[in-house]
Every structure is written in structure tokens, then in C-alpha cells.
C-alpha positions in Angstrom: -52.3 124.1 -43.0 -52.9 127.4 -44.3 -55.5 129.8 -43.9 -55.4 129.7 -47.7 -56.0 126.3 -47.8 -58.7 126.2 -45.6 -60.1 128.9 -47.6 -59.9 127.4 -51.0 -61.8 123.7 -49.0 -64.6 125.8 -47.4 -65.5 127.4 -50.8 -64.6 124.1 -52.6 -67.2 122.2 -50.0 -69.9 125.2 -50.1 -69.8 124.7 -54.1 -70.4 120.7 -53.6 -73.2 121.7 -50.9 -74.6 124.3 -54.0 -74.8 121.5 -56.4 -76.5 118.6 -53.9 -79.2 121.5 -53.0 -80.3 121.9 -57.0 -83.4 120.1 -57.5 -84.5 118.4 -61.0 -87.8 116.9 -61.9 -88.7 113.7 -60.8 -89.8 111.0 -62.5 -93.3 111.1 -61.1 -93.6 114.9 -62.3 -92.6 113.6 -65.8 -94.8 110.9 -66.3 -97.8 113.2 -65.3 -96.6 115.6 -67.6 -96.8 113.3 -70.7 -100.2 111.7 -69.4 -102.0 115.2 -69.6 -100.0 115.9 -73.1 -101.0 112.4 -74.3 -105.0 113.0 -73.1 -104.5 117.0 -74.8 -103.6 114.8 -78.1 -106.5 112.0 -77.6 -108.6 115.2 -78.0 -107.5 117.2 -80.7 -106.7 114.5 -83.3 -110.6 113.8 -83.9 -111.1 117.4 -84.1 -108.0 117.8 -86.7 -108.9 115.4 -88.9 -112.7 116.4 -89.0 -111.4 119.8 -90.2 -109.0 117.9 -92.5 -112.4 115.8 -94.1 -114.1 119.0 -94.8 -111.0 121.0 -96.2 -110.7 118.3 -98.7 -114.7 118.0 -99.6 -114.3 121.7 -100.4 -111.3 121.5 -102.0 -113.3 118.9 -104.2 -116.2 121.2 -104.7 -114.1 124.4 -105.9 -112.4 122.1 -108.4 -115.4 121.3 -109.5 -117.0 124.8 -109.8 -114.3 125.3 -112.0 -114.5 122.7 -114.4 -118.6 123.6 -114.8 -117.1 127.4 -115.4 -114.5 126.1 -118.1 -117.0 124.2 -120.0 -119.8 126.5 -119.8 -117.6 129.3 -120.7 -116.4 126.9 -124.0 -120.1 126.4 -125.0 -120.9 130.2 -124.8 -118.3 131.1 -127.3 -119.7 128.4 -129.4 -123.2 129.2 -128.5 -122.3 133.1 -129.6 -121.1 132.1 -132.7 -124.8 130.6 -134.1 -127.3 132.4 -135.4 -130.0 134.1 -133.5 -133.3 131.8 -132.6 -131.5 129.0 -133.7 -131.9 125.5 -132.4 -128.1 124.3 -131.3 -127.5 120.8 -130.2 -123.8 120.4 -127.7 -122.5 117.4 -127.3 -119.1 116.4 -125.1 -117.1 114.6 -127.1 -115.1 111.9 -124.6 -112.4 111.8 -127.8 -109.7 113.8 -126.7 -108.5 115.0 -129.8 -112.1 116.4 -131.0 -113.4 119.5 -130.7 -114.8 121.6 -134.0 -116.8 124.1 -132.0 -119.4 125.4 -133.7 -121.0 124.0 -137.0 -123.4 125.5 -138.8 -124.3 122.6 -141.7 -125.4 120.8 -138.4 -125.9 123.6 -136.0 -124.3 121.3 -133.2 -121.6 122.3 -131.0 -118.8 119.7 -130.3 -115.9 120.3 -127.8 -113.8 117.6 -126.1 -112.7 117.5 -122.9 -109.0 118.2 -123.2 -110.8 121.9 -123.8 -112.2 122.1 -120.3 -109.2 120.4 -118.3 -106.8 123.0 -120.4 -109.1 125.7 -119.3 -109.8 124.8 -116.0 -106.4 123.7 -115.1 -107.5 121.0 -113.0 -105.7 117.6 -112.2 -108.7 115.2 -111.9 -110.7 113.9 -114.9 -113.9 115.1 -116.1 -116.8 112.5 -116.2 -120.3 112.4 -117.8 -121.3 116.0 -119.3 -125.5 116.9 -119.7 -126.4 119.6 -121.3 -130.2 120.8 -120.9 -131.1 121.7 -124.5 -134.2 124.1 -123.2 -132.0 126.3 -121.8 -129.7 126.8 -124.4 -126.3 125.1 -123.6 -126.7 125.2 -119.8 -124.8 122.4 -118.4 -126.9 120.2 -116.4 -124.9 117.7 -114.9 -121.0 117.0 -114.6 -119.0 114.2 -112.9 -115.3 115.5 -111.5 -112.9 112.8 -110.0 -109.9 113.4 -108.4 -107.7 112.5 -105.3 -110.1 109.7 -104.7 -113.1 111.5 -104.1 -116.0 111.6 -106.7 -118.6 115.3 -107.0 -121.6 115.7 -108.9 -122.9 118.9 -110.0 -126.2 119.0 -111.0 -128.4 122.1 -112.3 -132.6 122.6 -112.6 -134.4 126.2 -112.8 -136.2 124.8 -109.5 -133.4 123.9 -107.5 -130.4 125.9 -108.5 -126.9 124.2 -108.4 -126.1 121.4 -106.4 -122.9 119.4 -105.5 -122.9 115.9 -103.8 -119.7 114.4 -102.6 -119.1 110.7 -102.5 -116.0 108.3 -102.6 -114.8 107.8 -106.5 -115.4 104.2 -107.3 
């Protein structure tokens, strides 16, 4: 044998030794590692989906903000159009096709609600309208449905605006 030879075994062997000497993670320090991620995950998913909840109760509100903004802003350019100290009567027509505005043989205001969800852009559907006469075409109450959820907005000079959230029906 060669001193080559013995050369090319010993660093042959010393490479073999090298690769029996590297450690890996056993299965013990796996498992453990999975039970702390799977207990991290126990406790954020409640948290998550809380946050989630109120995202979409919000999401439910501004939608309807903006539907009572539409419509209000439809009755004041009807409402501009009557004569001053006159006695206007607004009325929602659920008839999609229906809307004359302003008329001044009855001094009523009609729009329908295709005006509002055109205006507002939104893609739930508009419910009961009230309009509080005293106050001269102030919306008093609206229903706004979408993505299963169901908000009221409600209005008095007392109380100021109010929005309840419930599940739609």
C-alpha cells in the first residue's frame, strides 16, 4: 500500500467520522416545538376573530352612514327646490323606477331608492325610510342590510344619531 492510499482512507474515514458527529433535531425537540406553536395559535384565534366581528360591524355602520348621506343629500336638492316657508311632505318610494323629486301641485317630494343606492354606491339593500316632517326632511330612521348583517340608524334632536347592529333576518 501506498502512502497515497493511506492518505486518500484517513481523509475518506475523517469525512465519515464529520458526517456521524452532525447532530439534527430529535423527535422530542419537534414535538415540543409544535405543542408551544399549537397553544401560541389556541390563543390568537379568539383574539383574531374578535377583531374580525368588530371590523365587520363597522364596516356595516360606514355603509350605512353612507346610504343616510345619499338620501339626505337627494331630499335637500328636492327640499331646495320648494318655496320658502313651505310645508313639504317626502315620501320613499319602495318602486324602483319612481322618483319625480320635487312637486309643487302637491308640494311632496318623491324619490326611490334606486336614487340612494346609485349615489351611495353600496351593495346591500336599503329598508324602511322615516322622515321627521318637523324638521324639514331630516331622515329619522333607515334600515341597511347587507352581508348578513342588519343596521338601524335612527335620529331625535335629544339623542343625536344612533346605529344598532343586529343579524338580518
Amino acid at each position: 500500500m501506498s502512502l497515497l492510499n493511506l492518505l486518500e482512507e484517513f481523509v475518506m474515514f475523517e469525512k465519515i467520522r464529520k458526517m456521524k458527529n452532525k447532530k439534527g433535531f430529535t423527535l422530542v425537540e419537534l414535538i415540543v416545538v409544535l405543542v408551544i406553536l399549537a397553544i401560541l395559535a389556541a390563543l390568537l384565534v379568539p383574539a383574531l376573530t374578535g377583531y374580525i366581528d368588530k371590523a365587520k360591524e363597522e364596516s356595516i355602520k360606514s355603509e350605512t352612514r353612507m346610504v343616510v348621506m345619499a338620501a339626505q343629500t337627494l331630499i335637500d336638492e328636492q327640499y331646495a327646490k320648494a318655496p320658502v316657508n313651505t310645508t313639504v311632505t317626502v315620501t320613499v318610494s319602495t318602486d324602483a323606477k319612481v322618483s319625480t323629486g320635487y312637486d309643487a301641485t302637491t308640494s311632496a317630494i318623491t324619490l326611490a331608492k334606486s336614487d340612494i343606492e346609485n349615489l351611495s354606491e353600496t351593495k346591500g339593500t336599503i329598508g324602511a325610510i322615516t322622515i321627521d316632517g318637523t324638521t324639514k326632511g331630516k331622515i329619522a330612521s333607515l334600515v341597511y342590510t347587507n352581508k348578513g348583517k342588519k343596521c338601524t340608524y335612527n335620529y331625535s334632536a335629544t339623542a343625536g344619531s344612533t346605529y344598532s347592529i343586529a343579524n338580518a333576518d
